[in-house]
C-alpha positions, 0 to 999 in steps of 0.5 A: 549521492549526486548524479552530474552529467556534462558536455553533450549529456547536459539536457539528458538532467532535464530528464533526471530533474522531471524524474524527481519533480514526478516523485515529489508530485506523486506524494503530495495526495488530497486528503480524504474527508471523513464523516467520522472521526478513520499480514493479517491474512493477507494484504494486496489490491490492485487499482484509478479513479472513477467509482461506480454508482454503486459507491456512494462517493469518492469521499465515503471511506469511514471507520468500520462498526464492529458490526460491519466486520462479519461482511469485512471478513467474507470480503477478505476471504472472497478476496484472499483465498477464493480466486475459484469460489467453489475451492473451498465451501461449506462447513471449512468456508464458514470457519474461515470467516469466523477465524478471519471476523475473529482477527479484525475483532482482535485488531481493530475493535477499538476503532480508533481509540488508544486502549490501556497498553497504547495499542491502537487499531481501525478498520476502514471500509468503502460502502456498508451501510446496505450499499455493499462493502466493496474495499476495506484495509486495517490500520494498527499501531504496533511493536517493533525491534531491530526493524521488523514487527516484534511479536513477542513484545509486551511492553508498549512504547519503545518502537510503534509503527503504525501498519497497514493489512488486509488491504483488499478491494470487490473484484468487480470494483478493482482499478478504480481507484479505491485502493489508493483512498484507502492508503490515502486514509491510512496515511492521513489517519497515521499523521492524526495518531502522532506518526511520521511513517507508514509500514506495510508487509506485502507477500515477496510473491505479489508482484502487482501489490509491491509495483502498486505500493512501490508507485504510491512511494513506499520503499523496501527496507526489510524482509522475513520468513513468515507462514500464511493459510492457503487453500490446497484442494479445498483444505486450508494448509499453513505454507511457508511465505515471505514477507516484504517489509515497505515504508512510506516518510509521512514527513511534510514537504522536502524531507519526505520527499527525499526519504521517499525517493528510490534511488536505484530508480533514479540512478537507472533513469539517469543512466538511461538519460546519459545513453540517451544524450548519444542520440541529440534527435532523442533529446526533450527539448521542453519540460513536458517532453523531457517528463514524458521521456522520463515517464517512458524510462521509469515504464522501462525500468520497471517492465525490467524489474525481476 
């Protein structure tokens, strides 16, 4: 649907048109260099760009070795489940990585490379290589039907999707920027494989991972009852969840752009913008004064998201 606003309103749609051309440039991302050819769990960071000497460099987001899984997997319990170090520890800590070292084995150890039945998975990983991994997420293709994951399907080639998880960043190293390379990678490498989309699954409780995906430009299309482990006086118990499922359009220029583009957003901008032009003392009357109002609105509207 088209929004028109007329007679006093009519500079409120600069404000509606900064809206979308702010859309559209969040889409349009550099790409991230490679030096190889790049809900589990869980799935969530939070993150902007300035990394610390202890990255080698914005650029160093690579294909995992098999190798490198063990440190992938103690990241991703560190980050997951052990907000409190001390809640869970010995014998049922060590479980836990080996269970968790067990699922990126079963993902991703192909790194990259189709096998037999069209499965294809890597795990990408920031520093390693004695540096100290401090960011990883998983990318796999896999079966879909009727919109969501199909987990009981064995035959390969009707419905694929590539899907992010286990997306997780040192806490030390968070809001630095590292979890956007890595989606960046994600994306990339999901248009190198022969896709035009990207699919996620994020906890309907993570709040700060579905504004964080939301900003990159996925959408919510989809949602399901699932379970996940959680550490209950340090002891693993399996809980009830729900699951949010969110795409990105990979498509290139205006397509994508359109697919991407939240409308319940931008009809809230516009009605905003519309309740704004009563004030004429209020209105932008540059470009940039009218993409600073619309930033301001688009702020609003999220702080008043349930």
């Amino acid at each position: 649907s088209i929004v028109t606003l007329s007679g006093p309103s009519s500079r409120a749609q600069q404000v509606v048109h900064s809206y979308m051309f702010a859309q559209h440039a969040a889409l349009v991302k550099p790409s991230v260099r490679r030096r190889h050819s790049t809900r589990g769990f869980g799935g969530g960071a939070q993150c902007r760009v300035t990394l610390s000497p202890r990255v080698r460099s914005a650029d160093a987001v690579e294909v995992a070795r098999r190798g490198e899984f063990p440190e992938a997997a103690r990241l991703i319990v560190r980050s997951f489940f052990l907000d409190d170090p001390s809640v869970l520890t010995g014998a049922s800590l060590r479980s836990l990585e080996r269970q968790q070292e067990r699922d990126l084995n079963q993902r991703y150890s192909g790194g990259g490379v189709t096998d037999g039945r069209g499965r294809r998975g890597a795990l990408l990983r920031i520093g390693g290589d004695g540096v100290g991994m401090v960011a990883c997420v998983g990318l796999q293709v896999l079966p879909f039907a009727d919109g969501v994951m199909s987990r009981s399907a064995t035959e390969m080639g009707e419905d694929m999707r590539p899907v992010v998880a286990n997306l997780v960043v040192e806490k030390a190293m968070r809001r630095k920027g590292l979890a956007v390379e890595l989606m960046a990678e994600c994306e990339r490498l999901a248009v190198e494989w022969g896709f035009d989309e990207l699919v996620l699954l994020v906890d309907a409780q993570n709040r700060k991972a579905r504004q964080l995906y939301s900003k990159l430009g996925y959408k919510e299309f989809a949602s399901e009852e699932a379970s996940e482990l959680e550490v209950v006086d340090g002891r693993l118990v399996e809980q009830p969840c729900s699951n949010v499922y969110m795409r990105r359009s990979l498509k290139p220029g205006l397509a994508g752009a359109i697919e991407n583009v939240d409308y319940v957003q931008l009809a809230l901008v516009a009605l905003a913008a519309a309740a704004a032009a009563a004030n004429r003392d209020a209105l932008p009357t540059t470009p940039e004064e009218a993409a600073a109002l619309a930033a301001t609105l688009l702020s609003q509207v999220a702080a008043a998201a349930p």
